[in-house]
NUGU-692219 format. One record per residue: x, y, z of N, C-alpha, C in turn; residue in one letter; residue number from 1. Coordinates in steps of 0.1 Angstrom, whole numbers. Layout:
[[X Y Z] [X Y Z] [X Y Z] "A" NUM],
...
***
This chain:
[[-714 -43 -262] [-702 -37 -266] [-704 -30 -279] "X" 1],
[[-699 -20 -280] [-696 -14 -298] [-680 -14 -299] "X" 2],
[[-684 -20 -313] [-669 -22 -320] [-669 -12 -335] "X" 3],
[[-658 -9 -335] [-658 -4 -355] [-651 -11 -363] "X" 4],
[[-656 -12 -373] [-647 -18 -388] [-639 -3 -394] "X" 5],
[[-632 -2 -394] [-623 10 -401] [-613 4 -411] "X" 6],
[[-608 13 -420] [-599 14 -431] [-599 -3 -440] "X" 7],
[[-588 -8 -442] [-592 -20 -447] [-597 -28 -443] "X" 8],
[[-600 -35 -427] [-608 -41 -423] [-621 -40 -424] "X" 9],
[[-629 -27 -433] [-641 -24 -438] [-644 -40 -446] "X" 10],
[[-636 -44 -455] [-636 -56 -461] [-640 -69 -455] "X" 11],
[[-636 -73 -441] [-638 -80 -433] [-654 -88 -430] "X" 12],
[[-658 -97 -435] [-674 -103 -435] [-674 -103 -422] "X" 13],
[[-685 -109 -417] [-695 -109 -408] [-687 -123 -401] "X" 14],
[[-684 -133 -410] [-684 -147 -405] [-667 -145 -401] "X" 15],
[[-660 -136 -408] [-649 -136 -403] [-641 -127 -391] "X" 16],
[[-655 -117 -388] [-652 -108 -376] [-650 -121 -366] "X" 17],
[[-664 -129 -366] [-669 -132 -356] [-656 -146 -352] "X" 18],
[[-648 -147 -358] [-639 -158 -359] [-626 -150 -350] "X" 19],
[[-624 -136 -358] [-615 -132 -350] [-617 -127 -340] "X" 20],
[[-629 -122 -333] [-634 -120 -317] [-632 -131 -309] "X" 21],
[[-636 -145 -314] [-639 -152 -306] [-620 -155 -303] "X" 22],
[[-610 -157 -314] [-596 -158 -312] [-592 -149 -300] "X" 23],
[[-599 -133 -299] [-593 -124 -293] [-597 -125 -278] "X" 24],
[[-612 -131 -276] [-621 -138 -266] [-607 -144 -257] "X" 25],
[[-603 -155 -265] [-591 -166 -262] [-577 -159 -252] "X" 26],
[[-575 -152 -264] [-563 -143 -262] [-562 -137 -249] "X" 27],
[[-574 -127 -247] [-569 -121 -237] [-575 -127 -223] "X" 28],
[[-578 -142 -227] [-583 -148 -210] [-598 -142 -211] "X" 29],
[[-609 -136 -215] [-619 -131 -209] [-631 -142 -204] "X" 30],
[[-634 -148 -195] [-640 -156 -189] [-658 -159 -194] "X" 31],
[[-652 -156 -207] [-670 -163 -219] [-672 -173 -213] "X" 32],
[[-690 -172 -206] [-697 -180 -210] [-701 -190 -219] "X" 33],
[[-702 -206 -214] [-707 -208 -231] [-720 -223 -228] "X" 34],
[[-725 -223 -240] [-737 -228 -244] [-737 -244 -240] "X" 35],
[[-746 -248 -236] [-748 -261 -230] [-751 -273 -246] "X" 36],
[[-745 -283 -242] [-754 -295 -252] [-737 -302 -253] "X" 37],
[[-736 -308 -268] [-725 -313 -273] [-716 -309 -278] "X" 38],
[[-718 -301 -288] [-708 -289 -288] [-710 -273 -285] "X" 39],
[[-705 -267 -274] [-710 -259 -267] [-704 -244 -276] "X" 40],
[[-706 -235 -274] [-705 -224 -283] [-703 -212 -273] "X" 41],
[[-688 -197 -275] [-690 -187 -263] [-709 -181 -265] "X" 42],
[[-709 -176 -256] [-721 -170 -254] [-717 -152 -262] "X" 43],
[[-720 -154 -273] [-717 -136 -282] [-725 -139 -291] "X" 44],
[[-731 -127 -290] [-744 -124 -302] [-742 -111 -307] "X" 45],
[[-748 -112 -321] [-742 -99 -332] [-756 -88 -334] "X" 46],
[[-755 -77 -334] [-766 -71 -335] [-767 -60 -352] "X" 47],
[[-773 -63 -361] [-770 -61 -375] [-759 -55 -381] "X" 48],
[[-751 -68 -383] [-737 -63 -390] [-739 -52 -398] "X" 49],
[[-729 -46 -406] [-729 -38 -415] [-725 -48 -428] "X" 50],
[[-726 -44 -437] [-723 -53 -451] [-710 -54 -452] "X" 51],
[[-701 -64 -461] [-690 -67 -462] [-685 -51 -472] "X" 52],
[[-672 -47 -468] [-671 -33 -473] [-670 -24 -471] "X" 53],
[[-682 -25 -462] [-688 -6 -455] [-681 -7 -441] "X" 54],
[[-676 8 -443] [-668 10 -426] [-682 12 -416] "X" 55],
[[-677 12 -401] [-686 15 -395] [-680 16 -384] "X" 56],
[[-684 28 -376] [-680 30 -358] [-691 23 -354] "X" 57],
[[-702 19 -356] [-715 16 -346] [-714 4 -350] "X" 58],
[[-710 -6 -344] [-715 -21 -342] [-716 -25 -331] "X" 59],
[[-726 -36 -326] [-726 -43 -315] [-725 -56 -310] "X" 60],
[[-725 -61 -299] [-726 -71 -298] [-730 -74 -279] "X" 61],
[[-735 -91 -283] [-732 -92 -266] [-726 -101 -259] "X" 62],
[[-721 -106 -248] [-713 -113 -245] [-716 -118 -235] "X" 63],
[[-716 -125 -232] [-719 -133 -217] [-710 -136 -211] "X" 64],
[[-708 -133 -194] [-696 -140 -191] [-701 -150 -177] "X" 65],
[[-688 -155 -175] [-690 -164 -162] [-684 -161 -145] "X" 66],
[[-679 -147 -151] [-675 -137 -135] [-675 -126 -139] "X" 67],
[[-677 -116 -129] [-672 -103 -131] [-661 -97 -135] "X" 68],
[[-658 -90 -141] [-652 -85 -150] [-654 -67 -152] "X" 69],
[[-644 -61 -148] [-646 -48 -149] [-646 -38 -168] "X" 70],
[[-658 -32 -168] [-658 -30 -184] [-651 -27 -194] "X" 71],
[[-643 -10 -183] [-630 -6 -188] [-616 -16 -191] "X" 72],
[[-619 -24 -184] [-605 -35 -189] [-609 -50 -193] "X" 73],
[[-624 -47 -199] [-626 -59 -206] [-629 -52 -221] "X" 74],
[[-629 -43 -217] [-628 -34 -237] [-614 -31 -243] "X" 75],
[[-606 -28 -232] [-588 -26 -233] [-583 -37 -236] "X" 76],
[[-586 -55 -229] [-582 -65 -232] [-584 -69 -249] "X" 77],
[[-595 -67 -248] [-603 -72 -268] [-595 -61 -271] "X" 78],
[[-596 -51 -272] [-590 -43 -286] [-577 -44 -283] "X" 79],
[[-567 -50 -277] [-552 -51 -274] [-557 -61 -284] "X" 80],
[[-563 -76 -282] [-557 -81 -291] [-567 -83 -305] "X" 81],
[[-575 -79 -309] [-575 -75 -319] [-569 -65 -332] "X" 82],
[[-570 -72 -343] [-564 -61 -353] [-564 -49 -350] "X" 83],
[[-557 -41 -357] [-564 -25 -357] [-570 -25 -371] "X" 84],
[[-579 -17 -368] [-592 -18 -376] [-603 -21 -374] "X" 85],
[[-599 -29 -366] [-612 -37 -357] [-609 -32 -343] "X" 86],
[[-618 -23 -343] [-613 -18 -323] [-626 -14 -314] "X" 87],
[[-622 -21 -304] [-637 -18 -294] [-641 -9 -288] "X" 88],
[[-645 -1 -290] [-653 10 -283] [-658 13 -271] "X" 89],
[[-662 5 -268] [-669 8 -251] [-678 -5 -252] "X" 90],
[[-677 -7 -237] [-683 -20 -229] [-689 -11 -214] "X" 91],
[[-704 -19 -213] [-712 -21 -204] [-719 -28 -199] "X" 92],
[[-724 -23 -188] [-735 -42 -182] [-746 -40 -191] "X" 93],
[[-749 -52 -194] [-764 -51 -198] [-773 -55 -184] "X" 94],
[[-783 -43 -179] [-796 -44 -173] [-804 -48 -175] "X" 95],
[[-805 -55 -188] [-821 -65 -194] [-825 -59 -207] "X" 96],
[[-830 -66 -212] [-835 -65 -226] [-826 -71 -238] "X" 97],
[[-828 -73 -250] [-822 -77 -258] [-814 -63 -265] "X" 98],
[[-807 -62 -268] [-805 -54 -275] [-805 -52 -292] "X" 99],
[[-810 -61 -300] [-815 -58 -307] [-827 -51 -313] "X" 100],
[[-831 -56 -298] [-844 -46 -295] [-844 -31 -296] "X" 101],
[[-833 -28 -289] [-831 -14 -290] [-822 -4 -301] "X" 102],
[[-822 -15 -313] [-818 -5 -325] [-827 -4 -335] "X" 103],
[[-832 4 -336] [-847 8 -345] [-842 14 -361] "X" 104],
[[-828 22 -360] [-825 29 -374] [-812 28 -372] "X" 105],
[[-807 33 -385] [-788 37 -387] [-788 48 -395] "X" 106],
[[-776 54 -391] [-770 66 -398] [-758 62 -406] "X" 107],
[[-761 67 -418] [-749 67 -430] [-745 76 -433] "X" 108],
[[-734 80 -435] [-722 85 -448] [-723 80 -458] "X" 109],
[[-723 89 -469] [-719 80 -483] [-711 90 -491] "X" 110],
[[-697 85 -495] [-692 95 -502] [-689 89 -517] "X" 111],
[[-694 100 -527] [-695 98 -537] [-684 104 -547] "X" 112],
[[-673 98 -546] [-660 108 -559] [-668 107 -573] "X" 113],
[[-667 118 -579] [-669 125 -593] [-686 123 -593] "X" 114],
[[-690 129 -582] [-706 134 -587] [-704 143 -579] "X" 115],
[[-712 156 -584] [-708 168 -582] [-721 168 -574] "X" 116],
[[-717 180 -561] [-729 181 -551] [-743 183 -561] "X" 117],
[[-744 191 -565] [-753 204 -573] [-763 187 -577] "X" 118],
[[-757 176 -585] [-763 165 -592] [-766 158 -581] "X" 119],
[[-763 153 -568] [-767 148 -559] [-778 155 -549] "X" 120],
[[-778 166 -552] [-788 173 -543] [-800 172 -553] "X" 121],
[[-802 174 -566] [-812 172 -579] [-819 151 -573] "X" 122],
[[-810 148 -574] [-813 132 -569] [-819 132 -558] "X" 123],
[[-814 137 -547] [-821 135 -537] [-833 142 -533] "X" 124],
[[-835 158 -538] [-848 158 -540] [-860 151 -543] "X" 125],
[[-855 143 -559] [-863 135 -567] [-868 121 -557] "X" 126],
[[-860 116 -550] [-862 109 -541] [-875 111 -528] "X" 127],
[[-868 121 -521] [-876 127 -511] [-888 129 -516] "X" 128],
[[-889 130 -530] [-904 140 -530] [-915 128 -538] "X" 129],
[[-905 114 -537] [-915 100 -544] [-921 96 -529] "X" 130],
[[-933 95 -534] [-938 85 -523] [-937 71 -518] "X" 131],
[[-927 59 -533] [-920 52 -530] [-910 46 -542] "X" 132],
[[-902 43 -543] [-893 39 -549] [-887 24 -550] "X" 133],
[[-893 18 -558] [-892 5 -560] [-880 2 -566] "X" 134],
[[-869 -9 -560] [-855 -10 -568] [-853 -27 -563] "X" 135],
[[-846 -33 -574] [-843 -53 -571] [-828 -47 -565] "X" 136],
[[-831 -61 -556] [-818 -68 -550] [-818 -82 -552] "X" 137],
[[-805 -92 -551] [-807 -102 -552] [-801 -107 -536] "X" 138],
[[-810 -113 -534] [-812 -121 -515] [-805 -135 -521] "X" 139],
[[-807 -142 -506] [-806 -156 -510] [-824 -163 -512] "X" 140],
[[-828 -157 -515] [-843 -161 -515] [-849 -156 -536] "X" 141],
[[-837 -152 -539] [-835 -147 -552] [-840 -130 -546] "X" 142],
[[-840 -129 -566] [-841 -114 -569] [-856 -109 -561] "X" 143],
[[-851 -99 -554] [-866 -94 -555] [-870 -77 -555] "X" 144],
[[-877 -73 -553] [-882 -55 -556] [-886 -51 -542] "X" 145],
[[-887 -42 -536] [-892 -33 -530] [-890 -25 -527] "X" 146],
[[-894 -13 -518] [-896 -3 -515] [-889 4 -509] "X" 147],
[[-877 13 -514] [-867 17 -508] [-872 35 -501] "X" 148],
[[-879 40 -505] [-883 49 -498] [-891 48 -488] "X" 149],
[[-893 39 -484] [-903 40 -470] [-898 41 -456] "X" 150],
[[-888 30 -455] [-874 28 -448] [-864 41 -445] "X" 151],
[[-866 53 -455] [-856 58 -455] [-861 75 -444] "X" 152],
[[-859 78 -431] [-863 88 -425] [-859 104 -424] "X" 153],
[[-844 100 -430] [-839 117 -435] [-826 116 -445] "X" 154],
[[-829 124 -453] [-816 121 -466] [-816 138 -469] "X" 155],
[[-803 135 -473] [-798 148 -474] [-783 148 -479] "X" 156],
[[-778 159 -482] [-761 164 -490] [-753 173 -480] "X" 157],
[[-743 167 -475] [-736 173 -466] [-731 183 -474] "X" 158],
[[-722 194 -467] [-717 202 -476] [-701 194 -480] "X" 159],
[[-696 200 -491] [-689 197 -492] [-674 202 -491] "X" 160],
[[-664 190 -480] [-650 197 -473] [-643 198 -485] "X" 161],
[[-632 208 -478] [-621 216 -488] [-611 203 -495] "X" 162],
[[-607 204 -508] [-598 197 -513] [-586 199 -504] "X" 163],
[[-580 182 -501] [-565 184 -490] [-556 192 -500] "X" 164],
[[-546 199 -493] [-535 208 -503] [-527 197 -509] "X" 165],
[[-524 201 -521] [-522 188 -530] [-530 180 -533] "X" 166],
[[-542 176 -532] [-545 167 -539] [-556 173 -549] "X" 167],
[[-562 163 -559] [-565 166 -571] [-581 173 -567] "X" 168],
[[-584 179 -575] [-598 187 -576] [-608 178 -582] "X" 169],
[[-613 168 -579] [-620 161 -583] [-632 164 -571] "X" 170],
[[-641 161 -575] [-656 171 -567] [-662 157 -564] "X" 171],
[[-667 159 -552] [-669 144 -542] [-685 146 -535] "X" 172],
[[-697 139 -538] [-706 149 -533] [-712 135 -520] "X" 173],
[[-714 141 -509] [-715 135 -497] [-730 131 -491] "X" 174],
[[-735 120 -491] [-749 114 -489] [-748 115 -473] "X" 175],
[[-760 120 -462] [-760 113 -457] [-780 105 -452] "X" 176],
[[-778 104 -447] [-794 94 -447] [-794 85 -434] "X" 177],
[[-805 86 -431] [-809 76 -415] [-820 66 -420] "X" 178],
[[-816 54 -423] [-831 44 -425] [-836 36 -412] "X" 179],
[[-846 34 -415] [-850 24 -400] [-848 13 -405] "X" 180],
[[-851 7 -392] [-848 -10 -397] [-863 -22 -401] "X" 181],
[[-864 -25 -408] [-875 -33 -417] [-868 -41 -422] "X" 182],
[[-882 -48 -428] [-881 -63 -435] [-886 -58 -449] "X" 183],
[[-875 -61 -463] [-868 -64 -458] [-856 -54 -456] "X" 184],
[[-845 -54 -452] [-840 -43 -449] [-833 -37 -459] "X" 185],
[[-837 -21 -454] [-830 -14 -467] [-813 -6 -463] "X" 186],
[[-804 -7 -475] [-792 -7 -469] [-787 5 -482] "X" 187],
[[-780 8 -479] [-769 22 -486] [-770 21 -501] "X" 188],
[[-765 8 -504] [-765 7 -515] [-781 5 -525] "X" 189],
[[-793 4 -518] [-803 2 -518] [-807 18 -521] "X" 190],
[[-807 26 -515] [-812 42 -514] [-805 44 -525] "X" 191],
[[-787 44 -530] [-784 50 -542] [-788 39 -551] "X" 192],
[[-797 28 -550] [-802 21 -566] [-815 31 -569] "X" 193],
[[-821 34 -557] [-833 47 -558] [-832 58 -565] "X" 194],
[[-814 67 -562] [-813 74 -567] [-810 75 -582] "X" 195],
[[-804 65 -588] [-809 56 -600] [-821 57 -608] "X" 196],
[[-831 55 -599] [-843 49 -609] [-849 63 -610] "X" 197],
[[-845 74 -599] [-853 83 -602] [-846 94 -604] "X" 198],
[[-836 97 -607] [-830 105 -611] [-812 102 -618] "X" 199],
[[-816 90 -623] [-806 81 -636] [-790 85 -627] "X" 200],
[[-790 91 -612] [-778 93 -610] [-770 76 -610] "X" 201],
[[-753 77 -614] [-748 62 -615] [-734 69 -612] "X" 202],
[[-730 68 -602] [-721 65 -593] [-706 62 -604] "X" 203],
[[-693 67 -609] [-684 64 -619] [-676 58 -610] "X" 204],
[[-678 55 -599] [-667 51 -591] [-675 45 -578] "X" 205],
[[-669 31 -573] [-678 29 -560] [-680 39 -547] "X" 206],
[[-688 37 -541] [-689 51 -530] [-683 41 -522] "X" 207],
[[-678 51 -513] [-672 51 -502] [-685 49 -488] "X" 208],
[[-685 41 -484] [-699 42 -472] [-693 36 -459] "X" 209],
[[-698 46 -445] [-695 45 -435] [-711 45 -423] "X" 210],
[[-711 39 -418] [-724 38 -408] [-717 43 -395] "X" 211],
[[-726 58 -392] [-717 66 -380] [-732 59 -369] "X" 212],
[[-740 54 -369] [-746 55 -357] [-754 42 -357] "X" 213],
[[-760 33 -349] [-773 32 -347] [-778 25 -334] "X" 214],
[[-789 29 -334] [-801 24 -321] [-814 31 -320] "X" 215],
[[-819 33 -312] [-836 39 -309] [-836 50 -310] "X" 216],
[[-844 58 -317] [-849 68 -324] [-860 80 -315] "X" 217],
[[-855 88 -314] [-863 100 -306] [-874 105 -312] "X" 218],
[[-882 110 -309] [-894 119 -318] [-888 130 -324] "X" 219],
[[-876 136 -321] [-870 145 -330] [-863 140 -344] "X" 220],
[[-863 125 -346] [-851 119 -355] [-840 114 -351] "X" 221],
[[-839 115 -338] [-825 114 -334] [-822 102 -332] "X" 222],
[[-809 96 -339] [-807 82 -329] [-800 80 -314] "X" 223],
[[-801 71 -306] [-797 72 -294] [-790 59 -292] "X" 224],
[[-774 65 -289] [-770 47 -285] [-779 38 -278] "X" 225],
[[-777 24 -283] [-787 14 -273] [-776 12 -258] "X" 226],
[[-765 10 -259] [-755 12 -249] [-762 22 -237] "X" 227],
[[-766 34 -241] [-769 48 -231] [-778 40 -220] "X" 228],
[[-786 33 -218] [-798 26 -205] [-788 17 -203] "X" 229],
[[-775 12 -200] [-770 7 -192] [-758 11 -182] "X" 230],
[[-755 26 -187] [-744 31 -181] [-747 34 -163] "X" 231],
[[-746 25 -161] [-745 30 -143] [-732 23 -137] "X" 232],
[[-720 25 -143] [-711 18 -135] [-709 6 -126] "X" 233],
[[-718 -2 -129] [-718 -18 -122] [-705 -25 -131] "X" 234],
[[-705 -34 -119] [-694 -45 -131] [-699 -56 -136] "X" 235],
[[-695 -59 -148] [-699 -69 -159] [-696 -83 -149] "X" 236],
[[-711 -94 -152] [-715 -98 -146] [-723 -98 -129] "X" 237],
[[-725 -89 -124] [-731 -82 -114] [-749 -78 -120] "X" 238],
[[-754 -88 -114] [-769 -80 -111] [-775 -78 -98] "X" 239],
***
């Protein structure tokens, strides 16, 4: 399944999606599978959240059920009772494989109020043209350094949309960037600590960041939903 975090639900952690899926699981009757032993658990697995904060249309997950179930009205049931904000996207069979397997990179947005394109395009040059960019994060394993350029497969400056009528002229300059996925992994706010080290850019205001895609990677760059290799219209639970 892909779900999105949108507007304030961007806020929403990982531990607390997965609390209100499993409620909305309940809600609408969907006939989850679940885990054998003493205390048994539905059968749903998460395939790399996005960070607490950052919007996203591309999330996934998987679900196991215990009958067939038709897709289109097992994606209509969850997003009826889920928040809005939190809304499901599309549901398919899975034909085999993991699907974490099948997301190799992600696509970002990053919008930056009060840096001016002109200064973001100087940064990102400086970027692209390092052969690596070393910046700390603090893990639960503590602080550590690595390599935020290597991870990173295309970055670039959208142009920039017209101010809405009425609102203020404040100049907004727009990141976008595809990284792949590695250990350990590099995330949005990782690329603008890059843009940091190597071209002193600092952000007056937090960025706005949205993840518009991810899954397996074409030889042209492209990402490809991992969803796409199961679309043949079977119904969920049917092999």
């Amino acid at each position: 399944m892909r779900y999105a975090k949108r507007g304030p639900l961007r806020f929403t952690s990982h531990r607390d999606f997965a609390r209100a899926f499993e409620r909305a699981v309940r809600r609408a009757g969907v006939p989850v599978a679940y885990s054998q032993g003493f205390t048994p658990h539905p059968k749903i697995s998460y395939a790399s959240a996005a960070p607490t904060g950052v919007a996203s249309e591309a999330e996934y997950l998987e679900i196991g059920l215990q009958a067939p179930v038709d897709p289109a009205d097992l994606r209509a049931a969850l997003d009826g009772a889920l928040s809005p904000g939190l809304d499901v996207l599309d549901a398919v069979v899975a034909t085999g494989g993991s699907l974490a397997d099948r997301i190799e990179a992600s696509s970002w947005r990053v919008e930056l109020p009060e840096i001016a394109p002109e200064a973001l395009r100087a940064a990102v040059d400086a970027f692209a043209a390092a052969a690596e960019v070393q910046v700390e994060r603090m893990t639960k394993q503590g602080r550590r350094t690595f390599d935020a350029r290597g991870a990173v497969i295309a970055i670039d400056v959208a142009a920039p949309t017209p101010t809405p009528s009425g609102g203020p002229a404040v100049p907004c300059a727009i990141l976008e960037v595809v990284v792949r996925q590695v250990t350990p992994s590099v995330r949005p706010d990782d690329v603008l600590s890059g843009l940091r080290v190597v071209a002193d850019l600092e952000p007056p205001v937090p960025p706005r960041v949205i993840r518009l895609a991810q899954g397996t990677l074409t030889a042209q760059g492209e990402i490809v939903d991992p969803l796409d290799a199961d679309r043949d219209g079977a119904t969920i639970g049917e092999r």
